[in-house]
C-alpha positions as CSV (number, residue, x, y, z in Angstrom):
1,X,-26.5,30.6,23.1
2,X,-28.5,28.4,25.3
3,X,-27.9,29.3,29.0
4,X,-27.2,25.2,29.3
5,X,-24.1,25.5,27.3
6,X,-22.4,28.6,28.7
7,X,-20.4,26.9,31.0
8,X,-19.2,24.4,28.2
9,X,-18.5,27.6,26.1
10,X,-16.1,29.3,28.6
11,X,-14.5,25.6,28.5
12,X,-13.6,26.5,25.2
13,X,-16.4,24.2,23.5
14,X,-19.2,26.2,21.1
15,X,-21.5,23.5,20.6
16,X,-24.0,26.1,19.0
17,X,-21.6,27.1,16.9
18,X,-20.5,24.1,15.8
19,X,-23.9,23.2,15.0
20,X,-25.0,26.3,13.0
21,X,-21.6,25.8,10.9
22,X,-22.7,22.5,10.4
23,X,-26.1,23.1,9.5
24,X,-25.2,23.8,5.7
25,X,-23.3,20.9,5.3
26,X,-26.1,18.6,3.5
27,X,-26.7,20.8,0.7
28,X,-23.1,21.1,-0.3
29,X,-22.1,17.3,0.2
30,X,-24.9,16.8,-2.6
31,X,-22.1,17.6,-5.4
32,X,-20.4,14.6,-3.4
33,X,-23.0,11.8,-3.6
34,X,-23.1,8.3,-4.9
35,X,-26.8,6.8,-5.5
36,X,-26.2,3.8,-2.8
37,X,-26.1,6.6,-0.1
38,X,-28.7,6.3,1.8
39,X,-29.9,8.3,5.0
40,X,-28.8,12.1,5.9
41,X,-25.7,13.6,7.1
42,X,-25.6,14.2,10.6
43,X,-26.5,10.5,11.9
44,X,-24.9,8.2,13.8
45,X,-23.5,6.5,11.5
46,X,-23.3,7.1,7.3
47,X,-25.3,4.3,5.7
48,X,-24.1,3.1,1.8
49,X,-26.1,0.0,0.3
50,X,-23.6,-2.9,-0.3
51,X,-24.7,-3.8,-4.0
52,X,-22.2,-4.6,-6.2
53,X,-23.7,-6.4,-9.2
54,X,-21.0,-6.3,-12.2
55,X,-18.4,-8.1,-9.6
56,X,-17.9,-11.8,-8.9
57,X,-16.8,-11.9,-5.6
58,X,-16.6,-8.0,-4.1
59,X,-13.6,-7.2,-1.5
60,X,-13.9,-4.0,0.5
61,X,-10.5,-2.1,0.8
62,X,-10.2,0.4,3.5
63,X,-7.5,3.1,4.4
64,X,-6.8,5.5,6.7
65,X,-4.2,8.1,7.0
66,X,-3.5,12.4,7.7
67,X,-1.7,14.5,6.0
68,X,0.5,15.3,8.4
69,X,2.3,18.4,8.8
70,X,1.6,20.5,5.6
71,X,-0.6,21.6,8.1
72,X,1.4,24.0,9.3
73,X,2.5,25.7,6.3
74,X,-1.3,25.9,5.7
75,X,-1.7,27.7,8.8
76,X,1.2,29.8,8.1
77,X,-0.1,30.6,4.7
78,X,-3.6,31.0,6.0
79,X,-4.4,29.0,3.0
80,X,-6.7,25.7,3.7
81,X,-8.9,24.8,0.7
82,X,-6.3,22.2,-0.9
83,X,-5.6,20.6,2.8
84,X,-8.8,18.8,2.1
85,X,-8.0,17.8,-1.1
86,X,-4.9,16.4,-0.4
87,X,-6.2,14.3,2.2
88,X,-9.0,12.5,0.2
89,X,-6.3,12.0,-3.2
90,X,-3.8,10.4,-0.4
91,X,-6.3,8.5,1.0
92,X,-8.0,7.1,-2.7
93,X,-4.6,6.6,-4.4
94,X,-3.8,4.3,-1.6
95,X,-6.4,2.1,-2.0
96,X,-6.0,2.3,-6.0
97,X,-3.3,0.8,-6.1
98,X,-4.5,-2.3,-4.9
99,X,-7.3,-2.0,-7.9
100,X,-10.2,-0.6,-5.8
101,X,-12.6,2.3,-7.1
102,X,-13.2,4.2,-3.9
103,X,-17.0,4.2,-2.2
104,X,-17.1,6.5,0.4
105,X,-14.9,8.7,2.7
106,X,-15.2,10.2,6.2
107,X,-13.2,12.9,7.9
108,X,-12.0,14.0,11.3
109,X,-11.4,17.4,12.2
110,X,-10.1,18.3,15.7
111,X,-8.7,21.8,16.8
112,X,-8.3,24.3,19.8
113,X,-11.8,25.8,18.8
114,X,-14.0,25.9,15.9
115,X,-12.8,28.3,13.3
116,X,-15.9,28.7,10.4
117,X,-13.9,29.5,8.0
118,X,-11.2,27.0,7.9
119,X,-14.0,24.6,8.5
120,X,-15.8,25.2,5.4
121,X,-12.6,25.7,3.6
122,X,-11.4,22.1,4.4
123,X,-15.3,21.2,3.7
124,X,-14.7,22.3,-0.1
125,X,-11.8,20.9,-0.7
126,X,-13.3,17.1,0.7
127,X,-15.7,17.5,-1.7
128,X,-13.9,18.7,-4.9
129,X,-11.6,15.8,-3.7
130,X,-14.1,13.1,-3.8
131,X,-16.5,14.6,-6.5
132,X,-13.3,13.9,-9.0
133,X,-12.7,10.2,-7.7
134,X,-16.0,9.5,-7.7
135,X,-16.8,8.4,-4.2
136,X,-19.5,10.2,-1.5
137,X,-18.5,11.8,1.8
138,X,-20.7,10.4,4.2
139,X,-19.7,11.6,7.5
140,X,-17.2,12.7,9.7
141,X,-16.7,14.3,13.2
142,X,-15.3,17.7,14.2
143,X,-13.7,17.8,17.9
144,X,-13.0,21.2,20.0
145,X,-10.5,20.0,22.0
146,X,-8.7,22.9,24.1
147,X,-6.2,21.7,25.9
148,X,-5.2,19.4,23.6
149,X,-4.5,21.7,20.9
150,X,-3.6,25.0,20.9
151,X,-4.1,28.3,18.8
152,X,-4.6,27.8,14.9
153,X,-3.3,24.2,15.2
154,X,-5.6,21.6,13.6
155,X,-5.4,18.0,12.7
156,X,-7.2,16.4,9.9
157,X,-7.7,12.5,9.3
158,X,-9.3,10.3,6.2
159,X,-11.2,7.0,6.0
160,X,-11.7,5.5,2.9
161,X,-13.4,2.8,1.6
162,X,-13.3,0.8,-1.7
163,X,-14.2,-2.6,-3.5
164,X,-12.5,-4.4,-6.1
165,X,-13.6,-7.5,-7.4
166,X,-11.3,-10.5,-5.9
167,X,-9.5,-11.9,-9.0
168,X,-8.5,-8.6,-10.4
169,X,-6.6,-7.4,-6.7
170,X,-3.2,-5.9,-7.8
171,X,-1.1,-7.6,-5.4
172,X,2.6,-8.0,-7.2
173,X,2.8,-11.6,-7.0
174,X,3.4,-11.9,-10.8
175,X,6.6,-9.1,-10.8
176,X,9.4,-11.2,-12.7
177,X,12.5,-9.9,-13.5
178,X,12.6,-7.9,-16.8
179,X,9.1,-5.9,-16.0
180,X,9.2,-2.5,-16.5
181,X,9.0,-0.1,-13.5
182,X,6.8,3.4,-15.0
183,X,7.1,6.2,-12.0
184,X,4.2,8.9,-12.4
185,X,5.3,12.6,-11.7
186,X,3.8,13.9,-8.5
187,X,3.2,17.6,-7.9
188,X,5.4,18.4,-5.3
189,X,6.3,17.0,-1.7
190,X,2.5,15.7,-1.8
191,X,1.6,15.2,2.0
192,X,5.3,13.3,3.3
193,X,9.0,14.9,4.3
194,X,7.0,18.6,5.4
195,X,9.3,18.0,8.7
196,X,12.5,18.1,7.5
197,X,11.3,20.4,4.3
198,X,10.6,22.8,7.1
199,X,13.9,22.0,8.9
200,X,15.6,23.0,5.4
201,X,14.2,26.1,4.1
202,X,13.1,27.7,7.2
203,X,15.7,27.0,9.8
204,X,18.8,26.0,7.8
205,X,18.2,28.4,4.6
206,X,15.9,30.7,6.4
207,X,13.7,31.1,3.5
208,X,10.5,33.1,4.0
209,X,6.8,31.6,2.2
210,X,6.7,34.4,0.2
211,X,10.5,33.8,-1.4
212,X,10.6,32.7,-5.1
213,X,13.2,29.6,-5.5
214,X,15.5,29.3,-8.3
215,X,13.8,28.0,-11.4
216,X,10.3,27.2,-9.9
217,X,7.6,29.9,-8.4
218,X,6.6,31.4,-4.6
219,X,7.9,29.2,-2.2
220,X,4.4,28.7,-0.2
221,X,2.9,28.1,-3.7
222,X,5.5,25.2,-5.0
223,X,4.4,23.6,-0.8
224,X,0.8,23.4,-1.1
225,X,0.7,22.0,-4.8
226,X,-2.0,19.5,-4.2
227,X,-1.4,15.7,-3.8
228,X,-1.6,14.5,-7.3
229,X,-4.8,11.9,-7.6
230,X,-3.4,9.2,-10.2
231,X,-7.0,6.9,-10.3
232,X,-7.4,8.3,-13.8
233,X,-4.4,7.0,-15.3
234,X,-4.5,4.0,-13.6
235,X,-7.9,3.1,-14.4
236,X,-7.1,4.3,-18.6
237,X,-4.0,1.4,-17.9
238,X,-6.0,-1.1,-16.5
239,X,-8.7,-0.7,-19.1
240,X,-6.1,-1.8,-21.8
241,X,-3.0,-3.6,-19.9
242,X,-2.4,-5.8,-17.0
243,X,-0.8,-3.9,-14.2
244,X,1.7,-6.7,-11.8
245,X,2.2,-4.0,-9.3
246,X,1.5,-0.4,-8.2
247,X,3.1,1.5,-5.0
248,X,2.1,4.9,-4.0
249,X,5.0,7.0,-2.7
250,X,4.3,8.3,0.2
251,X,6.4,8.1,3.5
252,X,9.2,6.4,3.3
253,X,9.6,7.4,-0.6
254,X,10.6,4.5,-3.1
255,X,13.1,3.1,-0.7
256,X,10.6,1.7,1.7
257,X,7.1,1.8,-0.3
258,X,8.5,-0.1,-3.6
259,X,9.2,-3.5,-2.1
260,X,6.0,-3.8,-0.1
261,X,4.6,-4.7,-3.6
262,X,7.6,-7.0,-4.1
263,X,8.0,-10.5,-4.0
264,X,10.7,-12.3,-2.6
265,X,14.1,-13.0,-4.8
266,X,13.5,-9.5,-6.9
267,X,14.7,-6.0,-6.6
268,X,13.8,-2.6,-7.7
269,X,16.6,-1.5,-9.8
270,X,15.6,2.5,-10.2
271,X,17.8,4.9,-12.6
272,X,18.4,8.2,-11.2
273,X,18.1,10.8,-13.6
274,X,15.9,9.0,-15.4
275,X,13.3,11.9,-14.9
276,X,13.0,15.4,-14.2
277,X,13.7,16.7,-10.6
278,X,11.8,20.0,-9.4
279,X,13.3,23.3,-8.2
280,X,11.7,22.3,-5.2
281,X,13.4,18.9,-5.0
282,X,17.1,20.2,-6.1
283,X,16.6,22.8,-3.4
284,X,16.0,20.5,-1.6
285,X,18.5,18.1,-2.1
286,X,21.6,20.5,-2.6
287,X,20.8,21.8,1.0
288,X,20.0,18.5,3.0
289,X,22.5,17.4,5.1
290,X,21.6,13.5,4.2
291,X,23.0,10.8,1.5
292,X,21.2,9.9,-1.3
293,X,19.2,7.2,-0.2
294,X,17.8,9.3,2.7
295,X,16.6,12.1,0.3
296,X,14.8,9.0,-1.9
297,X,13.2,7.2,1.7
298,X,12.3,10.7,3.1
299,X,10.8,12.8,0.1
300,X,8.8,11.3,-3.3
301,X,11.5,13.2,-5.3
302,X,9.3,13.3,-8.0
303,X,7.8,10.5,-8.4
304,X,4.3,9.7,-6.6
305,X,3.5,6.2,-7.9
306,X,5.2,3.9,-9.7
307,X,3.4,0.8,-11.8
308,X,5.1,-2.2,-12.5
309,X,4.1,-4.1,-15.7
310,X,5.4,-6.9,-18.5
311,X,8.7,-4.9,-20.9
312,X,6.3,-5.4,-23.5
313,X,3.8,-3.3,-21.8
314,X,5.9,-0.3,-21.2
315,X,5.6,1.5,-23.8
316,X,2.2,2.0,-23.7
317,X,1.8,2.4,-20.3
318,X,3.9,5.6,-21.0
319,X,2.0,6.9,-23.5
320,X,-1.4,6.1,-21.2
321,X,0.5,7.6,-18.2
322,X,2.5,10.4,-19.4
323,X,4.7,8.4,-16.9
324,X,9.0,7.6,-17.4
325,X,10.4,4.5,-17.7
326,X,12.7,4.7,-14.4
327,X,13.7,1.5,-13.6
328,X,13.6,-2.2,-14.1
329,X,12.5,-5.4,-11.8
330,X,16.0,-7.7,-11.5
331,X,16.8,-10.5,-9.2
332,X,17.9,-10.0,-5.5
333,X,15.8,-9.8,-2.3
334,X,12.6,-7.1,-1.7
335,X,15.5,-4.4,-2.1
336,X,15.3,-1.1,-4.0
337,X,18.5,-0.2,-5.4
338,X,19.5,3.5,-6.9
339,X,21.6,2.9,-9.8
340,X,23.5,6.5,-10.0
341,X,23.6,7.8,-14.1
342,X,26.7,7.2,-15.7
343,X,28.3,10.5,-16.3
344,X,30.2,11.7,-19.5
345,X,33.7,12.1,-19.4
């Protein structure tokens, strides 16, 4: 270490180390590469060449989110190499739904100190993330911030950016009462609801990581199941069938995420039971001291995007999908309604 930055060390603030950790990073971001990339990692800024010659009139889409705290049972679990992952399927799925085919991504990193592990563990999963959706990983930043954070706590942040072609922009302005409303399964909790999740199973159940739940596998495994990256089966739909409307459930689950797609005078009439519900999810619910429609704004509940297309569409949508019919557009105001299953008597 350079006698220059001892004092910034003590701080709490390896530069060197940061830098030797760093120093890898352009031979493995070459698995994550598009050909308009141009210049080296470690500039000042990541440089992509605008060029978009099969589109009409090309619209950038850009996004930005964390994944919030599935952090912690990460750094519970000691387990960091699908944190990454998660982060870049959150962030593409968000602009997928809107018809883009994601570009590039960046990341920021910021903890107490710079662990090398962790860091190249998050690193991977970046890359396996973009490398499946297609799109580079540019850049990013990683901040040592003691102070500010403390121990193995770390926070980890997404930018994405996409084009899509102008006319083909799914915005929902064509739903009509009678389309079909196809939810695709997600994996799990996805990166939304850890707070209460945690709430439930560790302070009200006092569940331990390593506890198996009824029906479903280890506790810790059935957490980090990675966010589900639906581009695939939208782009196979798209390829055959117009898509009206597509929401990704995140926070807020279908109660709040549905009718940003909306327009006005329709609602989102959703069937409950009209798909399967996890072990994870019925723990989840028969413990949660909240009404239905809580449960269905907090967590996805098992469904992590939902397409909306013509009745006649539906059926193939399904098949494209693997998806469930779970619901139907019908007139009312930018609502989504839970219509309970009728049970036998």
């Amino acid at each position: 270490m350079s006698d220059r930055l001892k004092a910034y060390a003590r701080a709490g603030v390896d530069v060197d180390l940061g830098n030797k950790v760093k120093a890898g990073l352009p031979a493995l971001l070459k698995t994550a590469h598009r050909p308009e990339v141009l210049g080296k990692i470690g500039g000042f800024g990541g440089l992509f060449r605008g060029n978009f010659p099969k589109m009409r009139d090309p619209v950038l889409v850009a996004s930005i989110d964390g994944v919030g705290t599935k952090i912690k049972v990460a750094v519970l679990l000691h387990r960091h190499e699908t944190i990454g992952e998660d982060l870049v399927n959150h962030c593409v799925n968000d602009i997928a739904v809107l018809g883009a085919e994601p570009l590039f991504f960046l990341d920021y990193m910021a903890s107490e100190r710079l662990d090398p592990d962790r860091f190249r563990q998050l690193i991977a999963g970046m890359i396996r993330g973009c490398r499946k959706a297609g799109c580079a990983l540019i850049g990013g930043e990683t901040a040592q911030m003691p102070g500010i954070y403390h121990g193995a706590d770390y926070d980890l942040v997404g930018t994405i950016v996409g084009v899509v072609d102008r006319a083909k922009i799914i915005d929902g302005k064509s739903i009509r009462p009678g389309d079909a409303i196809i939810g695709l399964p997600s994996s799990g909790l996805h990166t939304n609801g850890f707070s209460l999740a945690r709430e439930i199973l560790f302070n009200q159940l006092g569940y331990r990581l390593d506890a198996r739940i009824s029906g479903g596998g280890m506790l810790g495994d059935e957490l980090m199941r990675v966010h589900t990256l639906y581009l695939p089966q939208i782009r196979k739909v798209r390829e055959k069938l117009k898509i009206k409307g597509i929401a990704h459930i995140t926070g807020g689950g279908l109660i709040d995420n549905i009718p940003r797609i909306l327009p006005e005078k329709v609602d989102a009439e959703i069937q409950l039971g009209s798909w399967t519900i996890s072990p994870l999810f019925k723990l989840l619910a028969s413990a949660a001291r909240v009404d239905n429609e809580e449960l269905h704004q907090v967590f996805n509940m098992g469904i992590g995007m939902v397409l909306i297309v013509a009745e006649k569409d539906a059926a193939e949508t399904i098949k494209l999908t693997r998806g469930k019919l779970i619901g139907r557009i019908v007139k009312g105001s930018r609502r989504v309604v839970l219509k309970e299953s009728k049970k036998k008597s």
